[in-house]
KEKE-3310 file (N, C-alpha, C; in steps of 0.2 Angstrom, whole numbers, plus 5000, padded with zeros to 4 digits):
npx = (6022:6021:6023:6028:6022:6030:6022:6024:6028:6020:6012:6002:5999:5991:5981:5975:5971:5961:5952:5945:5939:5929:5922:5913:5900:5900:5889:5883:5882:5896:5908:5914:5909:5905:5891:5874:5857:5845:5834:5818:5807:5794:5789:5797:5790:5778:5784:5791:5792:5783:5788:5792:5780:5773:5780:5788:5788:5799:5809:5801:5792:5778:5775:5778:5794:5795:5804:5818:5814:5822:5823:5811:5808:5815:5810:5796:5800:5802:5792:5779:5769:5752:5736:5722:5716:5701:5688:5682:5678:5683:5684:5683:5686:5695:5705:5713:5710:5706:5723:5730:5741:5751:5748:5733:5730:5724:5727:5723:5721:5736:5742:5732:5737:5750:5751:5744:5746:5746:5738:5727:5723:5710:5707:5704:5712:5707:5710:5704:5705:5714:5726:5723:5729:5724:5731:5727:5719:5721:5714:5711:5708:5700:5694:5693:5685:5681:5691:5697:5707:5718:5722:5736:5738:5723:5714:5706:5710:5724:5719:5716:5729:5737:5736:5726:5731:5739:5741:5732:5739:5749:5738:5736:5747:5750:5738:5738:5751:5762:5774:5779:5773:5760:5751:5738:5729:5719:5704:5687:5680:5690:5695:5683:5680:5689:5689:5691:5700:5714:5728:5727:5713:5709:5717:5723:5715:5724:5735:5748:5753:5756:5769:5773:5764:5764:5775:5775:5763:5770:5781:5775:5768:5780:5786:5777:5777:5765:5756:5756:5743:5746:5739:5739:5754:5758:5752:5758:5772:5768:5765:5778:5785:5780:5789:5803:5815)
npy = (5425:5440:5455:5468:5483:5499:5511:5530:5536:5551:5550:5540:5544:5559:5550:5544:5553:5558:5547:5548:5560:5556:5550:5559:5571:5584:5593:5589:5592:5599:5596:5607:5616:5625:5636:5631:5633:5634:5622:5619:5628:5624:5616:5603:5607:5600:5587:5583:5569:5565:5565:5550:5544:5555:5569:5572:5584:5598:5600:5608:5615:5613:5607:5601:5606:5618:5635:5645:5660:5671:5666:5667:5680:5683:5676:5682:5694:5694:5689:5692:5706:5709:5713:5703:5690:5682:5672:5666:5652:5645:5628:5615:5601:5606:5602:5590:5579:5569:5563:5546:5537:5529:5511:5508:5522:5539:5556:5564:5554:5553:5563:5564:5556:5559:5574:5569:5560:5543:5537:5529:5516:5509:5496:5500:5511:5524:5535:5530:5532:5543:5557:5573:5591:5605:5618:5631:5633:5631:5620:5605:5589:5573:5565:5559:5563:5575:5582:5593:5594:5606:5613:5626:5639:5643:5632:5639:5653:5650:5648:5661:5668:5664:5651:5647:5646:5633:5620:5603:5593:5600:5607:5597:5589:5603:5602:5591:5593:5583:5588:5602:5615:5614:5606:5604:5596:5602:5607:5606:5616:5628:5629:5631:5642:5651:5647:5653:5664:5676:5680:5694:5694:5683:5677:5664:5661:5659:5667:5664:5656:5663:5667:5653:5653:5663:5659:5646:5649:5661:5651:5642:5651:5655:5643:5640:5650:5660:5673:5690:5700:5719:5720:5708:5705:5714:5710:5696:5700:5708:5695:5687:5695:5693:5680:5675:5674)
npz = (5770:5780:5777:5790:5793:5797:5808:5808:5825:5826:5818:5822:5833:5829:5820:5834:5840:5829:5829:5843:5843:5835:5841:5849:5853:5847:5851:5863:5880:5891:5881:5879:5867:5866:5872:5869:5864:5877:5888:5883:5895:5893:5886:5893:5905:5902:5900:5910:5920:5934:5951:5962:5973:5973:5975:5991:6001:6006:6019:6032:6022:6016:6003:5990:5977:5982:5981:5988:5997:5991:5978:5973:5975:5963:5951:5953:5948:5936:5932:5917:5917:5914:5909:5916:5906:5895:5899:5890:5878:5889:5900:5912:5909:5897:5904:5907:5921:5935:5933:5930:5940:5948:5953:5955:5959:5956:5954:5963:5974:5978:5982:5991:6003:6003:6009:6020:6036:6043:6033:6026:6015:6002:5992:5979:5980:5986:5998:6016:6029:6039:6041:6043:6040:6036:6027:6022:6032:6044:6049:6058:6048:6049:6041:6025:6014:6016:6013:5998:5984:5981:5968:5966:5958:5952:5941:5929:5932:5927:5914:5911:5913:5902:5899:5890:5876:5877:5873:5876:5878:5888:5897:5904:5910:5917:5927:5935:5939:5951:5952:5955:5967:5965:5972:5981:5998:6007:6017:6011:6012:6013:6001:5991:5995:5992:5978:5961:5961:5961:5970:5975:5977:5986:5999:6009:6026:6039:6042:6045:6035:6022:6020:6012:6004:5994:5986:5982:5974:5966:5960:5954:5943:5936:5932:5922:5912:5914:5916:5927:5934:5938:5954:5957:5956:5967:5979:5980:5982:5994:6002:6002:6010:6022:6026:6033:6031)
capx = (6025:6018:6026:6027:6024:6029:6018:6027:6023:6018:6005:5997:5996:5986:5977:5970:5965:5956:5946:5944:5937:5925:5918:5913:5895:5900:5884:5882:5886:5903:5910:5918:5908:5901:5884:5870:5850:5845:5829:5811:5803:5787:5790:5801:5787:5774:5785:5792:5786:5781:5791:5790:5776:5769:5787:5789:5791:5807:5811:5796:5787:5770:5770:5788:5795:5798:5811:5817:5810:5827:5823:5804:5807:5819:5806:5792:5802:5803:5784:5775:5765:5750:5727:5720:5712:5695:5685:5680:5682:5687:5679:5689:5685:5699:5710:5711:5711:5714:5725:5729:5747:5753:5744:5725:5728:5723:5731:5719:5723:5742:5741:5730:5742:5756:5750:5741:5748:5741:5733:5724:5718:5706:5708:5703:5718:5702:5709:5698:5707:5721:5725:5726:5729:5721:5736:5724:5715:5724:5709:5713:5702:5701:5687:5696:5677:5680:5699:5700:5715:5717:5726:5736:5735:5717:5713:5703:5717:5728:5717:5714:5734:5740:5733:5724:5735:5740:5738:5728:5746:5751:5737:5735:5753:5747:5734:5742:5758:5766:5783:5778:5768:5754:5742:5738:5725:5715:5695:5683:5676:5694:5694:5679:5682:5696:5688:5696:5702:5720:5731:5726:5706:5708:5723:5723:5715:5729:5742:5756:5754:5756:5775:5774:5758:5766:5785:5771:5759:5775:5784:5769:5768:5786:5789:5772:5777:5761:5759:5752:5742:5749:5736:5741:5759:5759:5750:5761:5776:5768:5764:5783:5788:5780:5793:5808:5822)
capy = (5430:5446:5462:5474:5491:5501:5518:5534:5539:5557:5550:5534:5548:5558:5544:5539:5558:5559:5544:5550:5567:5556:5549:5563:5572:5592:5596:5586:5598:5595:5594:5614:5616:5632:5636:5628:5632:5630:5620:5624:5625:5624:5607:5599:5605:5593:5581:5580:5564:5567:5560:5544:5546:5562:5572:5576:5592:5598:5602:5616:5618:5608:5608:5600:5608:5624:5638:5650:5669:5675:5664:5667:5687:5685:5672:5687:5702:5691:5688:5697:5709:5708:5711:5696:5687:5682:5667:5664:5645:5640:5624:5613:5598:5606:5602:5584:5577:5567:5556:5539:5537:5521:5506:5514:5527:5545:5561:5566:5549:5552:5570:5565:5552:5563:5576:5567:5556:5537:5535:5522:5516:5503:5489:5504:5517:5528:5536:5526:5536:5547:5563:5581:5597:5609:5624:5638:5636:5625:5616:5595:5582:5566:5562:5560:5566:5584:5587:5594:5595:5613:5618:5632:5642:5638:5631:5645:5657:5650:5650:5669:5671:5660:5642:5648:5646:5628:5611:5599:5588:5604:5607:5590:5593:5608:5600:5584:5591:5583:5590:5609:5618:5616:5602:5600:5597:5608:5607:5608:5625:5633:5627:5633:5650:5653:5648:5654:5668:5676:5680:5700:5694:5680:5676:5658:5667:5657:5672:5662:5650:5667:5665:5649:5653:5667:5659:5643:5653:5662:5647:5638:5655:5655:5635:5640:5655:5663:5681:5691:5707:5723:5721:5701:5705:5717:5705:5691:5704:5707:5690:5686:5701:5690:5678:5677:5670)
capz = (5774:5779:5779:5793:5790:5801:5807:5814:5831:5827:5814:5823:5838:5826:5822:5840:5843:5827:5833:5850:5842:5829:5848:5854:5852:5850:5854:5872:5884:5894:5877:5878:5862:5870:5875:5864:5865:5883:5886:5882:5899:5893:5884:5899:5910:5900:5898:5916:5926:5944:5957:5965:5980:5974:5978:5997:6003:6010:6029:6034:6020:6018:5997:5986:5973:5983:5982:5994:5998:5988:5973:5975:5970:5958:5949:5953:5946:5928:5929:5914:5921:5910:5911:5915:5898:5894:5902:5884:5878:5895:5903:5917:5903:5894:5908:5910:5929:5940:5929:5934:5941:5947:5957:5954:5962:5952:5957:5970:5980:5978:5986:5999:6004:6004:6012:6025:6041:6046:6027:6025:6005:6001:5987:5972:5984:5989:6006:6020:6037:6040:6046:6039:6042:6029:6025:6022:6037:6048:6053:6056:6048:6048:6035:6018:6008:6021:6008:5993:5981:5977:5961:5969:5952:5949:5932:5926:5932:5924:5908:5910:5912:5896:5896:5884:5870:5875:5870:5879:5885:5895:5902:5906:5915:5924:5931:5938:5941:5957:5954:5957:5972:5962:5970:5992:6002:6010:6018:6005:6012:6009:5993:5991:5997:5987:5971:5954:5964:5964:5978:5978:5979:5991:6002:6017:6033:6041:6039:6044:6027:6018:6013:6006:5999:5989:5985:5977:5967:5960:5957:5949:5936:5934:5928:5915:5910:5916:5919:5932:5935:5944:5958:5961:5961:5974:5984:5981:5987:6003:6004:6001:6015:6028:6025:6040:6027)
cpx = (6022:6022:6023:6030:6024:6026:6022:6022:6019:6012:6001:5995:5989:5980:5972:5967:5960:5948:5941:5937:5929:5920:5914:5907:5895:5896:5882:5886:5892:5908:5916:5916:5905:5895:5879:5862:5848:5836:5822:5809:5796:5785:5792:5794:5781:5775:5789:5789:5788:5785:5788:5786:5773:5777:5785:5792:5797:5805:5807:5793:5783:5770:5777:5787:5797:5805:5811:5816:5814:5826:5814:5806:5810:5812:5798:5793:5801:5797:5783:5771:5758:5741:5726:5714:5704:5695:5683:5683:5685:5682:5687:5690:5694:5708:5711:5713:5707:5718:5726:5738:5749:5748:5737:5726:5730:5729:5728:5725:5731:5744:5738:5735:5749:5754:5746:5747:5746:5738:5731:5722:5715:5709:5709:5707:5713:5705:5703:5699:5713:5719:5728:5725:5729:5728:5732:5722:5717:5719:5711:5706:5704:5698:5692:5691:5678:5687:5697:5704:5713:5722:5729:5736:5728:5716:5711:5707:5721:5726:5718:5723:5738:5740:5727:5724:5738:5739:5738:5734:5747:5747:5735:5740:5750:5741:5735:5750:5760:5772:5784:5773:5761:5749:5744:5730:5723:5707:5691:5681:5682:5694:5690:5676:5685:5692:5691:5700:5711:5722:5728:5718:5705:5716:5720:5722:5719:5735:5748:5755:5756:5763:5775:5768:5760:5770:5777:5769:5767:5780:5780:5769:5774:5786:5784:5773:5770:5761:5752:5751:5746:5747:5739:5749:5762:5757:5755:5769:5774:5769:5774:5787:5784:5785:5799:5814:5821)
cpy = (5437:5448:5466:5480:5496:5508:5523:5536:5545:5555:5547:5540:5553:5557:5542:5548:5560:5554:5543:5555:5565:5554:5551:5567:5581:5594:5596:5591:5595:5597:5601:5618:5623:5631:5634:5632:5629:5626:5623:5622:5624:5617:5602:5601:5598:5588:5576:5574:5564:5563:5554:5546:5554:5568:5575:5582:5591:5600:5608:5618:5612:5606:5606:5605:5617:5628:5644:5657:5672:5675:5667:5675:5688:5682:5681:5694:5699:5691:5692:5700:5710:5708:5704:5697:5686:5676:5663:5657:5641:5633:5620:5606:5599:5602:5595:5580:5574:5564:5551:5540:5531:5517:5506:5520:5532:5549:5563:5560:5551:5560:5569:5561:5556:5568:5575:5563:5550:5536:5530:5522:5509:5499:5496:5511:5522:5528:5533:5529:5539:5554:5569:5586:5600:5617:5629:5641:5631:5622:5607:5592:5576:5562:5566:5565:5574:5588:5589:5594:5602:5614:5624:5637:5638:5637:5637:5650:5656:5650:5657:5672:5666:5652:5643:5645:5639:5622:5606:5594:5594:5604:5603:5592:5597:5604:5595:5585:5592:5585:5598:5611:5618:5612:5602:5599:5599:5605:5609:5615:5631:5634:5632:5643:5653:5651:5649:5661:5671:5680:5689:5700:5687:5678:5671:5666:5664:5661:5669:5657:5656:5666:5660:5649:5658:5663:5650:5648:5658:5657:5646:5644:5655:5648:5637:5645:5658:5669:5683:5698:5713:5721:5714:5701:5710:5713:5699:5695:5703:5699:5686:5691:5698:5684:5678:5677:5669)
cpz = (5774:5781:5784:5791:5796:5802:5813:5818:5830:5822:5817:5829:5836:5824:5826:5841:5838:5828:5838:5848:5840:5836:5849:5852:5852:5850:5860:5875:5888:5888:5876:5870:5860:5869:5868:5867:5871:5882:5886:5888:5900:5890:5888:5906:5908:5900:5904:5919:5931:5946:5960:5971:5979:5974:5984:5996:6006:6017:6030:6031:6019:6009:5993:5980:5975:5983:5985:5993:5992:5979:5970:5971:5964:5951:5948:5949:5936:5924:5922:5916:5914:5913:5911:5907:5900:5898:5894:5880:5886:5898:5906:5913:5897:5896:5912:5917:5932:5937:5933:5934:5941:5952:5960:5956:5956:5956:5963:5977:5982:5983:5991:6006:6005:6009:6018:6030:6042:6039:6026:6018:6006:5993:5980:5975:5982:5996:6011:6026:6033:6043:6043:6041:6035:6031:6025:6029:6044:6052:6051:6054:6046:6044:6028:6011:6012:6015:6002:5991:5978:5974:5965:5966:5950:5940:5928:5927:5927:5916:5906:5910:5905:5896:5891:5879:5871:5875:5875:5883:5891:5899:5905:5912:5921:5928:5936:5941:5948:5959:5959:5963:5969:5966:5979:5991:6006:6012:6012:6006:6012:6005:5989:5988:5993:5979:5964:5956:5964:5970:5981:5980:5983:5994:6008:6023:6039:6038:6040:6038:6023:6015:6009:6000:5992:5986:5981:5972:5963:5957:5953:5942:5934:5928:5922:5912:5909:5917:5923:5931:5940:5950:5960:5962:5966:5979:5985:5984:5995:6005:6005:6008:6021:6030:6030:6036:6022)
residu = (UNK:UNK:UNK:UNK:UNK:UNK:UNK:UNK:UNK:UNK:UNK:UNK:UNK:UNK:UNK:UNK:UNK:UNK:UNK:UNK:UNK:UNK:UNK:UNK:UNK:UNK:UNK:UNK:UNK:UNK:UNK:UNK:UNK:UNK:UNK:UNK:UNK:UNK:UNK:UNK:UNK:UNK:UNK:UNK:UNK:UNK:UNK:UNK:UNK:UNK:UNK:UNK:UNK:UNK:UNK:UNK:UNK:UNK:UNK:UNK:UNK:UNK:UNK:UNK:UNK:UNK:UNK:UNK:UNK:UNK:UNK:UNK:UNK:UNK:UNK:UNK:UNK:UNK:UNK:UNK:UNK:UNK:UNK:UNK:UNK:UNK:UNK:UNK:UNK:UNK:UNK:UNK:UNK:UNK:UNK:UNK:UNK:UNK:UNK:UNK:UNK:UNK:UNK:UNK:UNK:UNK:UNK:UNK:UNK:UNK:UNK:UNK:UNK:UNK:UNK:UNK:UNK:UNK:UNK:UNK:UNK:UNK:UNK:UNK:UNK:UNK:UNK:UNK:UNK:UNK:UNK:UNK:UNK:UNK:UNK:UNK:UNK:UNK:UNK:UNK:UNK:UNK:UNK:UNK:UNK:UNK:UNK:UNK:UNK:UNK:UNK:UNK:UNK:UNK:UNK:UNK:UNK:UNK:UNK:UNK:UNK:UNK:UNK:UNK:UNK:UNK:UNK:UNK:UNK:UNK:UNK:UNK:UNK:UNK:UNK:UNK:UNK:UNK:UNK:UNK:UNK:UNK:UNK:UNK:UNK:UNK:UNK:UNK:UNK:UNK:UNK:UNK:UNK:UNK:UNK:UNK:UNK:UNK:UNK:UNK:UNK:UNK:UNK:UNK:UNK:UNK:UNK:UNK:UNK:UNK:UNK:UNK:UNK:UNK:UNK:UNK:UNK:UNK:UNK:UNK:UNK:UNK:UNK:UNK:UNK:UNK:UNK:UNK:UNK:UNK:UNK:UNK:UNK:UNK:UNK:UNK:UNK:UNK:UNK:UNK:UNK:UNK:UNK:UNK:UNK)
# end
C-alpha cells in the first residue's frame, strides 16, 4: 500500500518557480539580469564569417555592409585622432590573401563576381567574362585581368593606423573581409593610383563616389578600431558633406 502525502499549494508553487529559476542562464541577455560586458568588436570582427555570396550591397550603394551619412559621422567623430605610425615590420605577407572561401573560389573571385554583371567562372571559378564598372573611375570593363580588388583601407594603412599590434587571425579578417566596405573592384590603374594612400592624399577622380567613399573608409576604421589623422578626417568630413541624405 502506498501512502499519499499530500503537498501544500503555496509550497509545491514554490517549488515549480524555484525550478523554473534553476532553468534560467542569468547571464543570457533577455534574462532582466541587467547589462553584462558588451562584445569585443575586435574579436567578433575576426571571428565573423562573411556572407553568403560575398554580401550584397543594399539599394544605391555599390559596396555591403554600409551605413548611412548620419551613422557614418557619429562613427568619424569617435575615431581616435592620432599621427600615422611607422612602416616598420610591415610586409603584405603578414596579411594573408586571398583566402579560399567556398567552391574554389578565393576572395578575389567572390568579389569579382559580386561586383560584376553576366560573370562567367571556369572549372578553378577564375572570372572568364562579365561586366564591371570600376567605382573610382567609372570606367566599364569587360576583361576580368583589367579589375583589381582594392582593400578600401589599404593594408599598409591600416598597419600605420594600428594593425600593427595585431595577430595574424585579424589581419587575416581584414584582409578577406566580405561583411564590411572593405574589398571592390575597380580597374587596375585606379587601384594603382591610389596605392597605400589615404583619403586626404588621394580621393576617386569620380567625385560623385565621394560619399560612399567616405561613410566606407570610416566604417572600415570604425569596425577595427583604427585611428585616423587630423588631415584624413577633415577630408573624410568633406567627403561625407557631398552626401544628399
Amino acid at each position: 500500500m502506498v501512502r499519499q502525502i499530500r503537498v501544500p499549494g503555496a509550497v509545491l508553487a514554490a517549488s515549480l518557480l524555484l525550478t523554473l529559476a534553476g532553468c534560467s542562464d542569468p547571464a543570457s541577455p533577455g534574462t532582466g539580469s541587467g547589462p553584462g560586458p558588451g562584445p569585443d568588436p575586435k574579436a567578433s570582427a575576426s571571428r565573423a564569417a562573411p556572407p553568403a555570396g560575398g554580401g550584397k550591397p543594399a539599394g544605391g550603394d555599390v559596396l555591403p555592409g554600409m551605413v548611412t551619412t548620419a551613422v557614418a559621422r557619429t562613427q568619424l567623430a569617435a575615431l581616435k585622432v592620432a599621427p600615422a605610425g611607422t612602416m616598420a615590420g610591415y610586409s603584405r605577407d603578414k596579411f594573408t590573401h586571398w583566402a579560399q572561401q567556398a567552391n574554389k573560389c578565393d576572395t578575389r573571385e567572390v568579389v569579382l563576381e559580386r561586383d560584376g554583371t553576366d560573370v562567367k567562372r571556369d572549372a578553378e571559378c577564375r572570372a572568364v567574362s562579365g561586366n564591371w564598372k570600376s567605382f573610382y573611375d567609372g570606367v566599364a570593363v569587360t576583361d576580368a585581368a583589367k579589375m583589381d580588388i582594392d582593400h578600401m583601407v589599404p593594408l599598409a594603412e591600416g598597419w600605420r593606423s594600428g594593425a600593427a599590434g595585431w595577430d595574424a587571425a585579424r589581419r587575416k579578417a581584414f584582409a578577406n573581409d566580405l561583411a564590411n566596405p572593405q574589398l571592390l573592384a575597380v580597374t587596375a590603374a585606379s587601384n594603382r593610383s591610389k596605392g597605400d594612400q589615404s583619403p586626404d592624399l588621394w580621393q576617386p577622380p569620380d567625385k560623385s563616389s565621394w560619399c560612399q567613399y567616405g561613410r566606407a573608409w570610416t566604417t572600415v576604421k570604425s569596425a577595427y578600431g583604427l585611428t585616423v589623422t587630423e588631415p584624413e578626417k577633415k577630408m573624410l568630413t568633406t567627403m561625407l558633406d557631398t552626401c544628399t541624405s
